[in-house]
VMD Tcl script that draws the C-alpha trace (Angstrom):
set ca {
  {-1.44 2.57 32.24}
  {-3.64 1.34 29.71}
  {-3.22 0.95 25.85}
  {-4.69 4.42 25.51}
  {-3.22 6.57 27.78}
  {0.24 4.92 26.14}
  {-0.45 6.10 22.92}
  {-1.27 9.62 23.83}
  {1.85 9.73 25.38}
  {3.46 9.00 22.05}
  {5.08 5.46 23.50}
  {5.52 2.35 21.40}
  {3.08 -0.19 21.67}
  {1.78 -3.80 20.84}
  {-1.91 -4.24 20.66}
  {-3.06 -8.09 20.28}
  {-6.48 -7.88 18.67}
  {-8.78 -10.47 20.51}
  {-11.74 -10.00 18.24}
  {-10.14 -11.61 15.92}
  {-11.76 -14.48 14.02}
  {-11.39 -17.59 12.10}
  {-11.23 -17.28 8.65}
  {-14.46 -19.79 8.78}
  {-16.35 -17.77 11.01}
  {-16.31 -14.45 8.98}
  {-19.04 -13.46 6.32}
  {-20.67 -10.91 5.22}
  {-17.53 -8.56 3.93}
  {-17.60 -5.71 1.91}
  {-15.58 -7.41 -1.18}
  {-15.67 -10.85 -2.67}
  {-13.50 -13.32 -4.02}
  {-14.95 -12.97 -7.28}
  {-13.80 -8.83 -7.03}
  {-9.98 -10.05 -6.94}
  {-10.71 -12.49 -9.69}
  {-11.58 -9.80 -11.80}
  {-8.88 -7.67 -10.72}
  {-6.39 -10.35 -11.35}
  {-7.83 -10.94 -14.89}
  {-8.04 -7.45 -15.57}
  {-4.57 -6.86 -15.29}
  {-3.89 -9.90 -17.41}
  {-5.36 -8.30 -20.05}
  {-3.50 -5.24 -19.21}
  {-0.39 -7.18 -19.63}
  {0.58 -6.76 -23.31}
  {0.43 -2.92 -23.00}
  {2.68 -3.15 -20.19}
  {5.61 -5.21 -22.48}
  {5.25 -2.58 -24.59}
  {5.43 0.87 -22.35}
  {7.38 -0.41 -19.95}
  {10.54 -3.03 -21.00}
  {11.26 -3.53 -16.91}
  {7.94 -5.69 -17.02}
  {8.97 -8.10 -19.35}
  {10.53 -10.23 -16.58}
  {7.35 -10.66 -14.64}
  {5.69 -11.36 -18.31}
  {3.93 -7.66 -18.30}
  {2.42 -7.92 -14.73}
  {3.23 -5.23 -12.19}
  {4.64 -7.40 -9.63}
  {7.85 -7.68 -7.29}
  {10.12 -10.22 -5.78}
  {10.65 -12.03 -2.70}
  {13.98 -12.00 -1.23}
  {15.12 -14.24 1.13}
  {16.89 -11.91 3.64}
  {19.29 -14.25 4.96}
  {21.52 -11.63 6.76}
  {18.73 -10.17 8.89}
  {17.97 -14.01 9.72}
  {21.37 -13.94 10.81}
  {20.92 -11.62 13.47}
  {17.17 -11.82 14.74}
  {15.71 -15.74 13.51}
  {15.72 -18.21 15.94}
  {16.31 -21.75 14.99}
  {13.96 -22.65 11.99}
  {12.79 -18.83 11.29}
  {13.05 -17.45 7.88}
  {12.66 -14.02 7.38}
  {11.63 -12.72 3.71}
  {11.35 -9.47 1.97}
  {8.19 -9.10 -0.45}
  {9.48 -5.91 -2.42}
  {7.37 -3.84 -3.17}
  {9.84 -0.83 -3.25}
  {10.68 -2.09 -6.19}
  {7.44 -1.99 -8.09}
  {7.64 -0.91 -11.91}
  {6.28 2.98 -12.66}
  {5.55 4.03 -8.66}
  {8.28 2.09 -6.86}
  {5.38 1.01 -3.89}
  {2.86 -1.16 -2.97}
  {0.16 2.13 -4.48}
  {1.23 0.63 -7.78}
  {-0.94 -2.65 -7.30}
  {-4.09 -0.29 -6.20}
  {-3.64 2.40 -8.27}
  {-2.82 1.36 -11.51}
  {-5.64 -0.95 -11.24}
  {-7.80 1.21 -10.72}
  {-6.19 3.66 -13.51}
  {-6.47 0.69 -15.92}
  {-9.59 -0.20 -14.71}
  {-11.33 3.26 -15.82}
  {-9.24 3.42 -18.54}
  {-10.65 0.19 -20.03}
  {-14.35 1.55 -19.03}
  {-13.94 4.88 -21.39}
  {-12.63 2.40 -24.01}
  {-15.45 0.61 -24.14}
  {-18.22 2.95 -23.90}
  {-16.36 5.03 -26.84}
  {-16.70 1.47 -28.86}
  {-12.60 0.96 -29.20}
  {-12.14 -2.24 -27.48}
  {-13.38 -5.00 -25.96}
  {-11.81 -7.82 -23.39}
  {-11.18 -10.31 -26.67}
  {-8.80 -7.40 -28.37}
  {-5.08 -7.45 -27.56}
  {-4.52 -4.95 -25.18}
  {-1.39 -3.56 -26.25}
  {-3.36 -1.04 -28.54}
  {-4.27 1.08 -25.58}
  {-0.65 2.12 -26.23}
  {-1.49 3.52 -29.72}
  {-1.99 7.24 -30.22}
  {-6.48 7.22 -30.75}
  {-6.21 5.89 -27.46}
  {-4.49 8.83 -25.50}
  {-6.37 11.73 -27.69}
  {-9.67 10.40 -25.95}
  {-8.22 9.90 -22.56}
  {-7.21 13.32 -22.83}
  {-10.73 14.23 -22.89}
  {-11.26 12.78 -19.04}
  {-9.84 13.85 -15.93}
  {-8.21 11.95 -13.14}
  {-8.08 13.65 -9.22}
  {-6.75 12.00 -6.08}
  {-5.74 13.35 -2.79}
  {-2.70 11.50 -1.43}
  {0.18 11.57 0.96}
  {2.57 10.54 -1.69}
  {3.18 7.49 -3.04}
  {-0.57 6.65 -3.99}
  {0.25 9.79 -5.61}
  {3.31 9.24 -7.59}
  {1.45 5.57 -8.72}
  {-1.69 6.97 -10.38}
  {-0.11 10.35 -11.62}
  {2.72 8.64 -13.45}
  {0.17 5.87 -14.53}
  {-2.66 8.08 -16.03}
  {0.25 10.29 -17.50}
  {1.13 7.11 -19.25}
  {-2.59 6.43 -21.08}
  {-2.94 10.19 -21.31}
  {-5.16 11.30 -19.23}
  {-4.89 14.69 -17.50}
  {-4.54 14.06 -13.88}
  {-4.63 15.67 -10.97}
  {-3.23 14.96 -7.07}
  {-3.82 16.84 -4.02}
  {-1.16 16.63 -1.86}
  {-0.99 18.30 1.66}
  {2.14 20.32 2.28}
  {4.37 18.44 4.48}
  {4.58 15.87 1.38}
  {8.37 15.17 0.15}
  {9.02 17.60 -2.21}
  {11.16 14.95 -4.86}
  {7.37 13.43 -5.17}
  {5.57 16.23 -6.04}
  {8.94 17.19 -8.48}
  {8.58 14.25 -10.06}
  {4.76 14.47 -10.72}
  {5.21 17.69 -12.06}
  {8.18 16.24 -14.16}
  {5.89 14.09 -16.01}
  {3.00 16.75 -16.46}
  {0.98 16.16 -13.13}
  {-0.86 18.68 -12.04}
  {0.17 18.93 -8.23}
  {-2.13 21.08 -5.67}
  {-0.82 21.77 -2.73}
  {-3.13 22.43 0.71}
  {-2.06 23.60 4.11}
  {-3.28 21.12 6.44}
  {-2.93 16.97 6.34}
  {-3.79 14.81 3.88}
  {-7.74 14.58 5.21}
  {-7.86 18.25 3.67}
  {-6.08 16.80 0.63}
  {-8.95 14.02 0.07}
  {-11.29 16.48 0.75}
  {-10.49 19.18 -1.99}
  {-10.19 16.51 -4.92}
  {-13.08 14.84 -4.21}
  {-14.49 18.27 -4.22}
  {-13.09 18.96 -7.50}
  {-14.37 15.83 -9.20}
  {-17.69 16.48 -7.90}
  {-18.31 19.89 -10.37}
  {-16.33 17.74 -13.96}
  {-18.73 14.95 -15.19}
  {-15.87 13.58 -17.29}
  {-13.66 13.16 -14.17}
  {-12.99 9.76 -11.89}
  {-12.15 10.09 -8.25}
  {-9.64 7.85 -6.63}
  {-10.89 7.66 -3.20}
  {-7.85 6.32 -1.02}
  {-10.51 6.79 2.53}
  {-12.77 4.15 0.66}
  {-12.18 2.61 -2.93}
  {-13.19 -1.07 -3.09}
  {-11.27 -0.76 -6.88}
  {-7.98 0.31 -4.86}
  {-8.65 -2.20 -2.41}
  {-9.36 -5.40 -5.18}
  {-5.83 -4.46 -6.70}
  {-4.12 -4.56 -3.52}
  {-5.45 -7.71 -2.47}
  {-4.34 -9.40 -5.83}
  {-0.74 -9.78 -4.29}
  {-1.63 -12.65 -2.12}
  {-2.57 -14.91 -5.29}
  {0.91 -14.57 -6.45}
  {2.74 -14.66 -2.76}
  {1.42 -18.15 -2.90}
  {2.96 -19.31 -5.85}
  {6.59 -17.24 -4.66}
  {6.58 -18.64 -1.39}
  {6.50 -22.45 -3.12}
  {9.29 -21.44 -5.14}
  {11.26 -21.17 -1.80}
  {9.56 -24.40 -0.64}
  {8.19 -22.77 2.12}
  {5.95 -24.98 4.36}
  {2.85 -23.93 6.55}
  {-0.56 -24.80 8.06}
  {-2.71 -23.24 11.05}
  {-0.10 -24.93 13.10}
  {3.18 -22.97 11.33}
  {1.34 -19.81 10.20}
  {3.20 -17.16 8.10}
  {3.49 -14.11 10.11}
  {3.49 -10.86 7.56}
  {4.39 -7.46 8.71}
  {2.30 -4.44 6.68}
  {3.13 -0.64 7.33}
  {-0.30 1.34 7.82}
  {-1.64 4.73 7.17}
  {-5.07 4.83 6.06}
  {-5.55 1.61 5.72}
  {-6.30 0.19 2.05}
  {-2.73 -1.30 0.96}
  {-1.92 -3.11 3.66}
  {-6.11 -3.98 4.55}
  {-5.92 -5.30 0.93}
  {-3.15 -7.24 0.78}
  {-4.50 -9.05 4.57}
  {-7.79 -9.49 3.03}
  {-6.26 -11.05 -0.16}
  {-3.73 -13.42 2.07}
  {-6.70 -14.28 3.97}
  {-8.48 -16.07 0.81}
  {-5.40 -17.96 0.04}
  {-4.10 -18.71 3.31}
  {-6.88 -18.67 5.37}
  {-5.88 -19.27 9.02}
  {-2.35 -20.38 8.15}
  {-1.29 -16.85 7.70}
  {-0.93 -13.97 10.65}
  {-1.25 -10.00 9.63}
  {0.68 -7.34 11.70}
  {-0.07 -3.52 10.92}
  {2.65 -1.19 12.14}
  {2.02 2.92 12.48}
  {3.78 5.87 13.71}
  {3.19 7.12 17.45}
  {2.02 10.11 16.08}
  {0.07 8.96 13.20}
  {-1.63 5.44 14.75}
  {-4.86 5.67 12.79}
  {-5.97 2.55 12.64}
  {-5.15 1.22 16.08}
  {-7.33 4.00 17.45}
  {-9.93 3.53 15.54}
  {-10.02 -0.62 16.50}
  {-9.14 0.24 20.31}
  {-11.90 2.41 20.33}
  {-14.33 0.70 18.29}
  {-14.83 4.18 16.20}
  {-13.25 3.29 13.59}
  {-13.15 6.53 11.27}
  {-15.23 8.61 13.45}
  {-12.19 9.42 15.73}
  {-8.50 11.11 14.79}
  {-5.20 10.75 16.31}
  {-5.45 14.83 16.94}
  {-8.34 14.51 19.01}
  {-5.74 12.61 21.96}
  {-3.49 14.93 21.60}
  {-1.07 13.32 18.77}
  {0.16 15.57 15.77}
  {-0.17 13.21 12.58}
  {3.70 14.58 11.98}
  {6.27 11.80 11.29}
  {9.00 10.74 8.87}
  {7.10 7.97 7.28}
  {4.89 10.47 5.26}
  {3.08 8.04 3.71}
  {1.94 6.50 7.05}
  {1.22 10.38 7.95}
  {-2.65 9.32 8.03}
  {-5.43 11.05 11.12}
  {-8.49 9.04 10.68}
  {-8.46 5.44 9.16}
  {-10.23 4.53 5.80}
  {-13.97 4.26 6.77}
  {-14.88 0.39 6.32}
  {-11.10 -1.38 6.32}
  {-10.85 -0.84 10.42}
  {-14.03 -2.63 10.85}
  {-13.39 -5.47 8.35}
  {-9.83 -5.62 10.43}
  {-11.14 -6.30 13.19}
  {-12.04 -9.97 12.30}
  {-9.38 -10.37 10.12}
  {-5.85 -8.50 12.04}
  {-3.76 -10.35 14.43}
  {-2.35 -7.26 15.97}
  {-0.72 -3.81 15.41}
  {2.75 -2.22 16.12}
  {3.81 1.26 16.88}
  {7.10 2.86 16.02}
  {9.22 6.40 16.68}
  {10.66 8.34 13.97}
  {14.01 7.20 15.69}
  {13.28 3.83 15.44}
  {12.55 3.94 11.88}
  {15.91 5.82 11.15}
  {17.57 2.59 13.12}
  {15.38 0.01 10.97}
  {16.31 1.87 7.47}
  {19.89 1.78 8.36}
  {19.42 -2.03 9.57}
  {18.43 -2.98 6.16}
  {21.01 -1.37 4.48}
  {23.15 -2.67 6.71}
  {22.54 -5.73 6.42}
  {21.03 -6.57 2.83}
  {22.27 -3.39 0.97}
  {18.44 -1.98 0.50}
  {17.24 1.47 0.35}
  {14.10 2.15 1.43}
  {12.19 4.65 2.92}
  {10.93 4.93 6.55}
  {7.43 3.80 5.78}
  {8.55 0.49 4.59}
  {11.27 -0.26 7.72}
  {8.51 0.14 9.54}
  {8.14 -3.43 9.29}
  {11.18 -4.57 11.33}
  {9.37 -4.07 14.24}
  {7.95 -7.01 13.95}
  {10.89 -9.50 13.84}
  {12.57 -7.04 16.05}
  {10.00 -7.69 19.16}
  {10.27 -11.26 18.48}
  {7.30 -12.77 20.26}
  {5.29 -12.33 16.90}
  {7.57 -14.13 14.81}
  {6.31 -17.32 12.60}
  {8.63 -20.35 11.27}
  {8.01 -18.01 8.02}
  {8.28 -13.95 8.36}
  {7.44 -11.84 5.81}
  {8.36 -8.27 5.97}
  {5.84 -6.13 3.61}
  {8.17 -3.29 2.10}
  {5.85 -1.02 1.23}
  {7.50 1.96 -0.49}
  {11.18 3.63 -1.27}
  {12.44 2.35 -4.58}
  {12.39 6.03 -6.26}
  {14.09 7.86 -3.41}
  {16.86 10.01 -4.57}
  {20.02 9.21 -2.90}
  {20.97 12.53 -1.72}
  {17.12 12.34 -0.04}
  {17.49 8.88 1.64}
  {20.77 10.09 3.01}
  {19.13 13.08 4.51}
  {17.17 10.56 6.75}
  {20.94 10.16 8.60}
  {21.52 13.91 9.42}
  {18.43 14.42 11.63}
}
mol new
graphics top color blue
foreach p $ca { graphics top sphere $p radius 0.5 }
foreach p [lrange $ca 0 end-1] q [lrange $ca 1 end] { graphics top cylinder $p $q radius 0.2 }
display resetview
């Protein structure tokens, strides 16, 4: 039985991507280095509001950035001789508690800085902490923020345009966690709600944002300003990973494990890595049986032009922020040069990995980011240097991540 007819059937899978490139032989992508320059000096600028808003980011100096852990006790029980396993945590994220807080409060901050400037307030030479003061909300309260979202992108540009004052807006399909859409509400989110996935979500707020000239669109499917945030991780992977005195070339490549659902996080993140690392660094994707987007799309070659419904899948799975049909319309194809390969997983597996890594390194996290066990638990992808992308799960209310147990 082909790859195919396995994932109709719901099985776990492995799928080696042969079209795969050297980072020498690609050109001609959608987004340049120069895009994740300006991201990363962007949020630079950004990071003086930040120390004052939000005290948790004075240890990273204002930046919205997490740690890497050296998880020695999962090394313990799946490394071979010479394998490290780390933990980039991204759960753990100021304001959204996952990796949507590198795309989406960029792209927040970047639209936030664009009103600024056409309303003559600021410019990039003025300390940045002023976006803080009080002139600054009453004129972002004047513009109007939408995004449709599974969840966590969510939860990161609700909370961060709540924040700057702006009066936003998410779409979220109805299978979403409830504690998400609580919380959104919480902090004065407006929260729609559509029958349907989270295709129908996208759909209605980009809708909405069509007919209200003063309102900005987050487009998850297809945002190149999502997508430059994201990728601004790898720049400071690089300098964590010496820190460690981690060693690699082309010959010792880092293997890193991303969870996937429509594409942009973890598409960013390989495209940054890719620019730093170049061929010294291998990208995994990992998906839900039911929900395996992406790997259609690059099996089939039709990239967003085919959903997991149309084989017979149901898009319904634990990891609701992997909970994705079709794949982001230009990330599959840029993949496909860039992508080493691409996991599946069961819900059941993903309630074994979550209680691995609690287990094990006393983390909390939900079943989007233990997704990325897979990858050191097959084994045959592993690297001298594994580093296991956690995506998502640092806001979780107890009483909810326990709830994962009683299924």
């Amino acid at each position: 039985m082909g790859i195919l007819g396995k994932m109709k059937k719901a099985e776990p899978v492995f799928w080696q991507n042969d079209a795969k490139k050297s980072w020498a032989e690609i050109k001609d992508l959608p987004i340049s280095i120069n895009e994740i320059d300006e991201a990363a000096q962007r949020l630079q600028r950004f990071a003086s509001f930040f120390l004052k808003v939000r005290p948790e980011t004075e240890s990273k100096n204002g930046l919205i950035e997490s740690d890497l852990f050296h998880a020695k006790n999962l090394e313990k029980q799946y490394a071979r001789t010479n394998e490290q396993i780390f933990l980039k945590r991204d759960d753990r994220l100021p304001i959204a508690g996952s990796i949507k807080a590198r795309g989406g409060i960029y792209e927040v901050l970047k639209f936030a800085e664009q009103v600024a400037m056409e309303n003559t307030m600021i410019d990039p030479t003025k300390d940045y902490a002023q976006f803080a003061n009080k002139q600054f909300k009453e004129l972002f309260s004047n513009y109007e923020i939408i995004v449709g979202s599974t969840g966590n992108l969510g939860l990161s540009i609700g909370m961060m345009s709540a924040i700057l004052g702006f009066s936003v807006t998410v779409h979220m399909s109805n299978d979403a966690k409830q504690w998400k859409k609580d919380q959104l509400r919480e902090n004065g989110v407006t929260v729609v709600e559509h029958a349907g996935d989270y295709s129908k979500a996208v759909e209605r707020g980009r809708q909405e944002a069509s007919e209200n000239k003063n309102a900005h669109f987050i487009d998850d499917e297809n945002s190149m300003d999502l997508f430059a945030g994201y990728a601004v991780a790898a720049r400071r992977l690089e300098d964590q990973l010496s820190q460690y005195g981690v060693q690699y070339s082309e010959q010792k490549p880092i293997s890193v494990y991303l969870p996937c659902g429509v594409g942009g996080g973890p598409g960013g993140v390989v495209f940054g890595l890719k620019t730093i690392f170049g061929d010294a660094v291998k990208c995994y994707f990992i998906e839900p049986v039911q929900s395996p987007c992406m790997l259609l799309g690059m099996v089939t070659g039709k990239h967003h032009q085919i959903s997991v419904q149309e084989i017979g899948l149901t898009n319904l799975t634990i990891a609701d922020g992997l909970a994705v049909g079709t794949p982001s319309k230009f990330v599959g194809e840029m993949m496909m040069s860039l992508l080493d390969g691409i996991f599946t997983v069961t819900d059941d597996q993903l309630i074994q990995f979550m209680d691995c890594f609690h287990s094990n390194e006393a983390i909390m996290i939900e079943p989007s980011a233990a997704a990325t066990l897979i990858g050191i638990d097959h084994g045959e992808t592993m690297s001298n240097t594994n580093i296991l992308w956690l995506t998502g799960g640092g806001l979780v209310p107890q009483n909810e991540w326990e709830q994962y147990f009683k299924r």
